[in-house]
N, C-alpha and C positions, 0 to 999 in steps of 0.2 A: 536478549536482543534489545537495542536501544532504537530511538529511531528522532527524528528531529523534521518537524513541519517547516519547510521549505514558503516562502511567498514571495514573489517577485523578483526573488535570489537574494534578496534579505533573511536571514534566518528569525521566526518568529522563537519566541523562548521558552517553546517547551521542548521538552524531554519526557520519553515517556518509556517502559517496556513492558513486552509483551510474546506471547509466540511467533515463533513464524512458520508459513505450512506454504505449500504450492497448487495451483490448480491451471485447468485447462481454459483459460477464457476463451469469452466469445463475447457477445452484444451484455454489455457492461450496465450498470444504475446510470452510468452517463452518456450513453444512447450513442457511443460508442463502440465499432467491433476492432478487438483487440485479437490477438494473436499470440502465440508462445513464446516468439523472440524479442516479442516487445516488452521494454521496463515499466511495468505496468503493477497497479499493485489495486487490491479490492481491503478496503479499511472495513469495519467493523461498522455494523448500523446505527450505534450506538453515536460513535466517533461520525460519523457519516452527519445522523441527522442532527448534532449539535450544531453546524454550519446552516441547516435551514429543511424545513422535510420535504423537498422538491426533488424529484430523482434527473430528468434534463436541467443542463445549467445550474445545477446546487454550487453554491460557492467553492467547495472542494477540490470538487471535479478539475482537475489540472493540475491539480497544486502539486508541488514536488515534497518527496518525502526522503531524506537522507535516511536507511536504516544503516544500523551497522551490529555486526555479529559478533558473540564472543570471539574472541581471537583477534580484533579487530576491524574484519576485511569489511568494506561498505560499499552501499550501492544507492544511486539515485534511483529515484520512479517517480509514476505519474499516479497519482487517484485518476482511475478510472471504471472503481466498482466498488460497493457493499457486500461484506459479506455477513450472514444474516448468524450462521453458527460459530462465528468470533467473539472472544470475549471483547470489551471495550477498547483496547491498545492492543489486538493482536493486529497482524499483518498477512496475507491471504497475496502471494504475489505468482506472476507468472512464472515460469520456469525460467525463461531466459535472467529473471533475476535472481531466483533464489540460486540458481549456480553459482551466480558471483559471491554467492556469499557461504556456502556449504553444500556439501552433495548431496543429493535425491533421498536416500539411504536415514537422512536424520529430519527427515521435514512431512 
């Protein structure tokens, strides 16, 4: 899994990979409640608190993140959570995302 930090719809220049796994959100590190269908993605704490250690309003929190999955298929999302048992570049995304990008069965 590759994935590319998104800002202002400028692509900033990194490139990074990592795993990608799914889970159930709810009230998010950016004070935020998110939902299943939403493209919503929880970054790594790591990755998280390099933008600043504020958990409301952290600079992050919005930013779009292009991943894209072996095979190529990609999807947009929003940072709208940390996740604390991610390594530094995995991705932790809602269900409604990780489907567009591979079936439940592999995440």
């Amino acid at each position: 899994l590759a994935f590319i930090v998104l800002a202002n719809s400028a692509p900033v220049a990194l490139t990074h990979s990592g795993d990608l796994t799914f889970f159930p959100p709810g009230l998010g590190a950016c004070g935020k409640i998110n939902v299943a269908s939403d493209l919503m993605v929880a970054v790594s704490f790591k990755f998280f608190n390099s933008f600043g250690p504020q958990m409301n309003g952290n600079p992050v929190c919005g930013r779009k993140i292009k991943a894209t999955a072996p095979g190529g298929k990609t999807v947009t999302i929003s940072v709208e959570d940390k996740c604390t048992s991610c390594a530094q570049f995995d991705l932790d995304m809602s269900p409604a995302a990780f489907h567009q990008l591979a079936n439940e069965s592999v995440g």
